[in-house]
N, C-alpha and C positions, 0 to 999 in steps of 0.2 A: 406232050402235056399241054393241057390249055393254057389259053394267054391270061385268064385269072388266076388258075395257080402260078404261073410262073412267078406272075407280080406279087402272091401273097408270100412265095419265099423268098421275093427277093430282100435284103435286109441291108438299107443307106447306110452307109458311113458317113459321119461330118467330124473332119476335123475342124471347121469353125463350129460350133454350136446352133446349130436351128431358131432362128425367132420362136417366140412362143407363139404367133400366129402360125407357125407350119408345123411346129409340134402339135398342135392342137389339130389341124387340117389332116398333118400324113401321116399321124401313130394315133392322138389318143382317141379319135374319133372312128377311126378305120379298124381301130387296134390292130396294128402294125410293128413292128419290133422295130430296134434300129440302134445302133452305135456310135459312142462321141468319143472322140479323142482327146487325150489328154489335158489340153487346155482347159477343157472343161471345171477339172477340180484342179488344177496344177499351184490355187493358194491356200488350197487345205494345210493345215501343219499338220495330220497326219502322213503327209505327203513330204512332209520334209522331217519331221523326227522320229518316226516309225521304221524307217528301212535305210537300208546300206548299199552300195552296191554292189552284185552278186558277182563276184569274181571268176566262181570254182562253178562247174558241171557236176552238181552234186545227183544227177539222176542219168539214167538212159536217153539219151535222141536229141538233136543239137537244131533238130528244125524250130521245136518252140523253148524257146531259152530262155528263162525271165530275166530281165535286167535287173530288179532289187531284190533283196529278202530281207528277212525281219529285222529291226535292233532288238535281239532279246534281252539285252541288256537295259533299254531305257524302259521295254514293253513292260518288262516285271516291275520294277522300280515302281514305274506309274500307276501299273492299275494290276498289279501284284493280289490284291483285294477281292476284289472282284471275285461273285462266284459263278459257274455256270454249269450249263452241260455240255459234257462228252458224247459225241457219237463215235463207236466203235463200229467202224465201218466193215468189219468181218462176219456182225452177228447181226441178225436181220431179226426185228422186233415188228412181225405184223407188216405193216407197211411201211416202216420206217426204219431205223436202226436202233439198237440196243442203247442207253444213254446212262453215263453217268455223273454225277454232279461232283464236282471239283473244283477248286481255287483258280485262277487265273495264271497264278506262282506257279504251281504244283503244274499244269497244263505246260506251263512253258518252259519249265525245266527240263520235261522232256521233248516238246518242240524243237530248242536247243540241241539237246541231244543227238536228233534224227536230222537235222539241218540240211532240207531238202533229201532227204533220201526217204524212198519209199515208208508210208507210218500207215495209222491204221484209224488216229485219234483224231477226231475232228470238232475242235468246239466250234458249237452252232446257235446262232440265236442269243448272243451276250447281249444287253439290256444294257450299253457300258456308259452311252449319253446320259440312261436314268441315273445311273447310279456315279458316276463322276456330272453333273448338271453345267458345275464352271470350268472347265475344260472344253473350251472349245474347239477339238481336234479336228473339225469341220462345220462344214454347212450347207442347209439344206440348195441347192443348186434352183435356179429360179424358174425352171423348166417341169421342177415336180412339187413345187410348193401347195399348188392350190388339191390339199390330201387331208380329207373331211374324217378318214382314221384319225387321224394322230392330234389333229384340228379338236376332235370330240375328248377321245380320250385324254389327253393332255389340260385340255381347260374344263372338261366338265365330270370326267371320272377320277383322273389324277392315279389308277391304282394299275396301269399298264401304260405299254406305247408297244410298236409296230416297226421300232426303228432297233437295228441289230449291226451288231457287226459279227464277222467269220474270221475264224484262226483256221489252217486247217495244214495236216503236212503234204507231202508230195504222195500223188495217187488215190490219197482221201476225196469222196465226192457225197452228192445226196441223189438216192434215189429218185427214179422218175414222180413228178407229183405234178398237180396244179396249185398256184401259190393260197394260201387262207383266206377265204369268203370272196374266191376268184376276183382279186384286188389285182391293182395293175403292181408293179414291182421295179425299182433300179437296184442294180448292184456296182459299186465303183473299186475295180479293184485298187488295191492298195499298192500291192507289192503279189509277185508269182503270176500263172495268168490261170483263163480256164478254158475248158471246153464245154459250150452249151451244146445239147441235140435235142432242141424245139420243134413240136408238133404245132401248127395249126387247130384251129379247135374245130369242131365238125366232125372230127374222125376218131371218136373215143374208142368205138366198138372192136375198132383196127387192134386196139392192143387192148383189148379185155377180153380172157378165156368167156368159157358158157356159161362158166358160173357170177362172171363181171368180177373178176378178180384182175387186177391191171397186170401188167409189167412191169416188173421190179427194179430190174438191170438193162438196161438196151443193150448192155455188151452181152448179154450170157442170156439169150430170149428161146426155152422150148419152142421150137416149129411144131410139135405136134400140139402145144397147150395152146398156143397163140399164133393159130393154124393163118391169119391173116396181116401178120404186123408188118413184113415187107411192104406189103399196099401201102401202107402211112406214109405220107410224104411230110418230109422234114427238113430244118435246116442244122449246120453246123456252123457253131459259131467259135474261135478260137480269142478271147480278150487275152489283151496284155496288160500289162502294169499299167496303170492311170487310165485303162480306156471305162467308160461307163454302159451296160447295156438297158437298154430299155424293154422289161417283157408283157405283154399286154396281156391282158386278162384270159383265163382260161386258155393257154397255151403252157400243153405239159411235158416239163422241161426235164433234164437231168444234167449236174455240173459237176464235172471233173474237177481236182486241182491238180495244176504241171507245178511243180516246184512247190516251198513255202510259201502259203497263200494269203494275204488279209482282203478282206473285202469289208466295207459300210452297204449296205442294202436297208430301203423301206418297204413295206408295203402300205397302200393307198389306194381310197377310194375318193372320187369326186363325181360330179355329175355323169363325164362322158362314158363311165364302167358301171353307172350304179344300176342298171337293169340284170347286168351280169353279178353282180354283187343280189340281187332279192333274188333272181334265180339261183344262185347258190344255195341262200337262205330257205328258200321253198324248197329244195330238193332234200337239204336234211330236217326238214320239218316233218314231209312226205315220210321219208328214213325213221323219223321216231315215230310218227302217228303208225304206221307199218306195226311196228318193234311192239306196241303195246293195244293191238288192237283188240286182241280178244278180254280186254277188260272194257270195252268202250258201251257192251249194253252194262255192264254193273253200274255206273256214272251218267247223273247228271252231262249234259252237253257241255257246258262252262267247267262244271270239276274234267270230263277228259280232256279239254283242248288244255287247260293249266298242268295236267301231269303230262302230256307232251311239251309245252314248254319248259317245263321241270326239268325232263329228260333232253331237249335241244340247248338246254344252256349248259347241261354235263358234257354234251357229246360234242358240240360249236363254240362253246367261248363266247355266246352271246344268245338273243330268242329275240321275239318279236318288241317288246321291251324298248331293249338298247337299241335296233336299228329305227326305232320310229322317234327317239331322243337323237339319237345320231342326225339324221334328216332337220331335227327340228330344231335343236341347239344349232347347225348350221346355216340354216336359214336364216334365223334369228339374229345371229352375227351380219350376215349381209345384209339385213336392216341397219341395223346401228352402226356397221364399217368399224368395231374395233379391234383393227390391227389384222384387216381379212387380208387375204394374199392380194398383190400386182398382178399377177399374173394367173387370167381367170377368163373364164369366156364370158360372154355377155349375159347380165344375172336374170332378163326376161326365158332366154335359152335353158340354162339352168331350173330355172323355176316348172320349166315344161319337162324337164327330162326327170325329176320329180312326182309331178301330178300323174306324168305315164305309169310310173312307177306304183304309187299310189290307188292309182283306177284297176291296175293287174293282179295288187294287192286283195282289194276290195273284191274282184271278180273271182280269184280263187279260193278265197275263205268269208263266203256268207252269215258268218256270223264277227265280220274283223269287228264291227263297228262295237258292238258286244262283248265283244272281248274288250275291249278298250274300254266302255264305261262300265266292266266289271272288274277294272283294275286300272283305275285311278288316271288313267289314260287321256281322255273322252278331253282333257282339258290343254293338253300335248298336241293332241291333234286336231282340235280347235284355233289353238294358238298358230301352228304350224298353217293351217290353210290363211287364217287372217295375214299371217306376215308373207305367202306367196302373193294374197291378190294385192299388198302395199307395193310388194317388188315391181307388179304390172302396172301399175296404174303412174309409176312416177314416168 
């Protein structure tokens, strides 16, 4: 194997924590993966009144052994309330898993139940920050702060976030995917551990049949449907209790859980992923413009590109819209510095990783600008370019 694959699998351990000048230098720049050890969140109080320690071997194989598992008893009490979804990890819905929506109580009384032994239920994606706000069970680590997700959503939509925690029982995992609007991603575990088998990005094709249908399981992969997936080079990664992993953008992953699992996970975008984040955007753009082309002579130019954004804010969770308020709302913030993160690359940098952005924008859709003063926009992105050139000039 070449000496640049080798270095792109290989994946740091720090058990002291990385400055944020080498986080920025060796992961989020490179987009590189990488592991922090325990100290990293070790004053989390989820870290101290969420789990117990695991006494009993409550699964097969003694190599990976979790040292904590759940307090069910405090976990209910507290946020017993809470409602969420179930992934039933037997029944495969499309590309994901079947889900269904249950109490937090009602989840963990059978969590309880199964306590570390083989289960099938896995809640995914709880919202439990939104929804408990003064509970401070953690915080955000100083390493992943500057996250123009959660930055936008939080102060200027207020009606989502991007920050999640996992329940999950022993054997429960999620299918292979790449994380939402190929954002970079931490996961801290809490308590159990897991096993990541992360892909590199560049080698999609490797695991998608002819039809671009991906891989669902890496454990259980047709050789004849997905005549080429051995080629993919990968890593495995085994976290334990408190370690944190870092997954970089477009790098498609699938995670196990060994034992009773909790995990806090974000996803996030900032400057040094957001080319990776408008290529996302443009490819399900591409995806609905496709879906509904054979109405595009019946329409006006401006009515079909608005019923393709119609159809990409049903299918994405977002359109052209929200990502150019995104951009612009955070920009804006870096003008007036109120309450922007420490820890951030240099804001003339920034400001260029933007315009790139911007100029690619503009280059594959000739009518951006048009769109934009045909929907109220024009003044978004006015604003937006004045508060980049203030950033350059100070």
């Amino acid at each position: 194997m070449a000496g640049s694959a080798d270095d792109e699998l290989d994946t740091p351990y720090y058990e002291i924590p990385p400055t944020y000048e080498e986080f920025l230098k060796n992961h989020l720049i490179p987009n590189k993966p990488c592991i922090i050890g325990p100290s990293f969140t070790s004053s989390w109080k989820a870290n101290k009144e969420w789990i117990v320690a695991n006494d009993t071997n409550g699964h097969e194989g003694k190599q990976h052994q979790p040292r904590y598992k759940p307090n069910y008893k405090h976990l209910c009490q507290q946020y017993g309330a809470a409602q969420g979804q179930v992934a039933r990890c037997n029944k495969r819905h499309f590309t994901d898993q079947e889900r269904t929506e249950m109490s937090f109580a009602d989840f963990c009384a059978k969590w309880q139940e199964e306590d570390g032994k083989p289960s099938l239920d896995y809640l995914k994606d709880l919202h439990l920050q939104k929804t408990f706000p003064d509970d401070e069970f953690y915080t955000v680590p100083d390493l992943f702060e500057d996250d123009w997700l959660n930055e936008y959503w939080l102060q200027q939509k207020g009606d989502d976030d991007y920050r999640f925690a996992y329940f999950g029982g022993h054997t429960t995992f999620t299918p292979l995917h790449a994380d939402v609007y190929r954002s970079y991603s931490w996961s801290s575990n809490i308590c159990g551990m897991k096993k990541w088998t992360m892909f590199p990005p560049g080698q999609e094709s490797l695991y998608q049949d002819k039809f671009n249908n991906a891989v669902y399981d890496v454990r259980d992969v047709d050789s004849t449907q997905f005549t080429k997936f051995d080629q993919a080079r990968r890593i495995v990664i085994y976290q334990k209790d408190g370690e944190t992993v870092f997954v970089p953008s477009n790098w498609f992953h699938q995670v196990e859980n060994i034992g009773a699992a909790i995990s806090i996970n974000h996803n996030w975008i900032n400057a040094s992923n957001l080319m990776f984040t408008y290529a996302s955007l443009r490819k399900d753009w591409n995806d609905c413009k496709h879906a509904i082309e054979d109405l595009q002579e019946t329409m006006a130019p401006m009515e079909f590109l608005q019923e393709c954004q119609n159809l990409l804010m049903v299918h994405s969770g977002w359109d052209w819209r929200i990502f150019l308020n995104m951009m612009a709302h955070v920009v804006a913030n870096r003008v007036k510095q109120p309450n922007v993160p420490v820890h951030q690359p240099d804001l003339t940098w920034q400001v260029d990783r933007v315009d790139e952005v911007l100029k690619q924008w503009n280059e594959d859709e000739p009518r951006l600008i048009e769109y934009f003063e045909s929907n109220d926009l024009m003044s978004v992105y006015t604003q937006l370019r004045s508060n980049m050139n203030s950033i350059r000039q100070k």
